[in-house]
C-alpha positions in Angstrom: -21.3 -83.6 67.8 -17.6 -82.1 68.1 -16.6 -79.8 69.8 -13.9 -77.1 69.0 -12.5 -74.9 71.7 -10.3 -71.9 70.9 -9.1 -68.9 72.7 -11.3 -66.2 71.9 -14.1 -65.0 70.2 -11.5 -63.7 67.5 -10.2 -67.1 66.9 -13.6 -68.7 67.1 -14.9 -66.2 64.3 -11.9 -67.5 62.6 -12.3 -71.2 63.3 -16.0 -71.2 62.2 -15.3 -69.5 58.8 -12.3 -72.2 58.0 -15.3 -75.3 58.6 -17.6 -73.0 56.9 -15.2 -73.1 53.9 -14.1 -76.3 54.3 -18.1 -77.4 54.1 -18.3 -75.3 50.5 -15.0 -76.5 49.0 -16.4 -80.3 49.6 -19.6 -79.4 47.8 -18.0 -77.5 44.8 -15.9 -81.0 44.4 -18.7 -83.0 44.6 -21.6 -80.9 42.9 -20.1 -78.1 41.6 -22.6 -75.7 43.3 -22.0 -74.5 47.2 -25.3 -73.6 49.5 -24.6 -72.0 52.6 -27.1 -70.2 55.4 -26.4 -68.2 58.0 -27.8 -66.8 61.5 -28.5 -63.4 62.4 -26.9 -61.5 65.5 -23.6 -59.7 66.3 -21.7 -62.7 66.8 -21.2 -64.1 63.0 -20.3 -60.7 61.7 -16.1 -61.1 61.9 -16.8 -64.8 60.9 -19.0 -63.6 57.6 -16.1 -61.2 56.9 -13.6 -64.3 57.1 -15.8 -66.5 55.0 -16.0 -64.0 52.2 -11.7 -64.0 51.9 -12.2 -67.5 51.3 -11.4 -69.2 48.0 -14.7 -70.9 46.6 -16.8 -70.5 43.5 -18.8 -67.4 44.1 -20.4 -67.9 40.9 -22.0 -71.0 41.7 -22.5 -70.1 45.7 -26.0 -69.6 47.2 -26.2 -68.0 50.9 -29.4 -68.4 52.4 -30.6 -66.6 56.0 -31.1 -69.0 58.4 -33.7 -66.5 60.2 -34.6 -63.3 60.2 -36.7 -60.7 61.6 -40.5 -59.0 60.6 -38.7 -55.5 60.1 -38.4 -52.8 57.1 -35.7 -53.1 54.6 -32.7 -51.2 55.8 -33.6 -51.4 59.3 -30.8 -52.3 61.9 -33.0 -54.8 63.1 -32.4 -56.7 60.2 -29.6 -59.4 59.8 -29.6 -59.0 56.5 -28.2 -55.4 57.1 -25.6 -56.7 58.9 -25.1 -59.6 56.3 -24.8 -57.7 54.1 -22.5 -55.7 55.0 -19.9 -57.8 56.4 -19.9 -59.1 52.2 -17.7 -57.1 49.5 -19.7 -55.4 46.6 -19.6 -58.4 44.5 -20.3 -60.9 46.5 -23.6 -59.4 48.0 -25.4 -60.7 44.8 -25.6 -64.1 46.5 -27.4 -63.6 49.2 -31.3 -64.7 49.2 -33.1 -62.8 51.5 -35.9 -64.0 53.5 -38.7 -62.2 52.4 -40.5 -60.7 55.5 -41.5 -57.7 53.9 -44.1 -59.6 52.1 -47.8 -58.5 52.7 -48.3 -62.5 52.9 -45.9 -63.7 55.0 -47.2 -67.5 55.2 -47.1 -67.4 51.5 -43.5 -65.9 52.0 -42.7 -68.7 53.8 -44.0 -71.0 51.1 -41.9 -69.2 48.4 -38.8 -69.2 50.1 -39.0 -72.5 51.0 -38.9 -73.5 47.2 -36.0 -71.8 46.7 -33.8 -73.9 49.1 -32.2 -76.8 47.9 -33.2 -80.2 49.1 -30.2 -80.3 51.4 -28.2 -77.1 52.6 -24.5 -77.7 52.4 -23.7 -75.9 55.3 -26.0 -73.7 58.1 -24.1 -71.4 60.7 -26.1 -71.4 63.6 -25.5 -69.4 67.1 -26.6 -69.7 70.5 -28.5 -68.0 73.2 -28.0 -67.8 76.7 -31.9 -69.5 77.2 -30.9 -72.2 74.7 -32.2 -70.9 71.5 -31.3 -71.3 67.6 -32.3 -70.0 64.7 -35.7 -68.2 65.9 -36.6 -71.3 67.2 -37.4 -70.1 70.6 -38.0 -71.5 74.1 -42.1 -72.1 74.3 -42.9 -71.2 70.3 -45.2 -73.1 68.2 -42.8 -73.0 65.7 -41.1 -75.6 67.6 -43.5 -78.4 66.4 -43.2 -77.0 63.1 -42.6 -80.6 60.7 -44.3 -80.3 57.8 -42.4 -77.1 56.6 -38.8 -76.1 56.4 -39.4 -72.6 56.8 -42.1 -70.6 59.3 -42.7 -67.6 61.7 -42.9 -67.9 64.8 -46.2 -67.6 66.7 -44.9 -64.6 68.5 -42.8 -61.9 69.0 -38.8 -62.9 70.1 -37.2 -59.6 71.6 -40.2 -57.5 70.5 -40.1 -58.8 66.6 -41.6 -61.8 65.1 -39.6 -63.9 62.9 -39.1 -66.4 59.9 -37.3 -69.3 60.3 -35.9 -72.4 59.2 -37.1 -75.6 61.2 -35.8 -78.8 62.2 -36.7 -80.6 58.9 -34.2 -78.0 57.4 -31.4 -77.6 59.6 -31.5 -81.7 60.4 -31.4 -82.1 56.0 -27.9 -80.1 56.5 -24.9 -81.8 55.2 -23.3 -79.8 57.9 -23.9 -77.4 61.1 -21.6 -74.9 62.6 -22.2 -74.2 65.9 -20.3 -70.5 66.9 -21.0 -70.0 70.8 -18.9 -67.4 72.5 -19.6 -65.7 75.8 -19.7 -66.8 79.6 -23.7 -66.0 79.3 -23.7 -68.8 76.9 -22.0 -71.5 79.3 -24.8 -72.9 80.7 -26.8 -73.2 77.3 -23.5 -74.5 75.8 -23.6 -77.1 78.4 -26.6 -78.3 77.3 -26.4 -78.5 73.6 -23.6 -80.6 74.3 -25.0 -83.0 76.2 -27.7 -83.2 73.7 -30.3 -81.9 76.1 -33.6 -81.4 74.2 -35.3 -78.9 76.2 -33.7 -75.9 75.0 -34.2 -75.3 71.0 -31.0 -75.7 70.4 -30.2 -79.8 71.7 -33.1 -80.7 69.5 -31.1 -80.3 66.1 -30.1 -83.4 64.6 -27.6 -82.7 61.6 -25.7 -85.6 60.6 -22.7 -84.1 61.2 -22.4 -80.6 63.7 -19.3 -79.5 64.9 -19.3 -76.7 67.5 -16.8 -74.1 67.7 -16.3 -72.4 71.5 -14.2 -70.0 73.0 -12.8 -70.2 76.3 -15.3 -68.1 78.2 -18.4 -69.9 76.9 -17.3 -73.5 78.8 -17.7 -74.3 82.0 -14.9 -73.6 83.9 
């Protein structure tokens, strides 16, 4: 895991966007097709609006979610609202929802699972200040989840339930983007980077990861 330190959470939103592109343009030379997913919350919100300035084949680009809450269409709960969003017109036809407005949601699951490709290119992830990624969240049975690549949790997380991708998914990743920003997150930070498996977040296990940090996030 490397580790990228930069001034602020400007610069990091900045930073994270350049690997992020730098992960696509690799896969459009190599496969011609680019695969990316995202995380939800406010922090990749500048970064999304840096990735979509970027110079990469839209036509051929995928961007999955990497979670996302049980919550109506529209609704500001949603990080899909927010994705969306932070996307021009034209390139909000590439986003693939996660579909947790279905009646069936394990069948959900199931569906949108078949839709990813065998390896994501490159996943976005955060993290929280009690160690968390994804919605794979301190204490959740989704935790144990190895037989799928995407699940709900077996609760709620900040009063919603939510899909997910699990490890088998984000660990398949050709690579991971770590954005952490925020003194809260310093101590959480501190343990993803020593690869500290009891929070969520030091259980990934990407080939590659890098993490991008701002200043107030490490330990001083």
């Amino acid at each position: 895991m490397k580790l990228e330190t930069v001034a602020d959470s400007d610069a990091a939103a900045k930073r994270a966007a350049e690997l992020l592109v730098a992960g696509g343009q690799k896969a459009a030379a190599e496969r011609g097709t680019v695969s990316f997913a995202v995380s939800g919350g406010r922090t990749p919100w500048q970064m999304l609006g840096h990735l979509a300035e970027a110079e990469l084949p839209w036509d051929e680009t995928q961007m999955f979610q990497v979670d996302e809450r049980v919550a109506p269409p529209g609704s500001d709960e949603r990080n899909l609202t927010h994705i969306i969003t932070s996307l021009p017109l034209a390139q909000q036809a590439i986003v693939r929802p996660m579909p947790v407005t279905s009646r069936d949601l394990d069948g959900a699951c199931a569906d949108y699972e078949s839709s990813l490709p065998a390896r994501i290119d490159v996943i976005h992830l955060g993290l929280g200040p009690d160690g968390h990624t994804a919605s794979l969240v301190p204490g959740d049975p989704v935790l144990d989840v190895t037989d799928r690549r995407v699940a709900l949790t077996g609760g709620t997380y900040q009063d919603t339930r939510r899909m997910t991708l699990t490890y088998p998914a984000l660990d398949a990743a050709r690579l991971i983007v770590f954005l952490v920003t925020g003194e809260e997150k310093q101590d959480a930070l501190a343990k993803l980077l020593a690869g500290d498996t009891s929070i969520p977040a030091g259980r990934v296990a990407a080939p590659e990861m890098i993490v991008v940090a701002d200043e107030a996030a490490r330990v001083p």
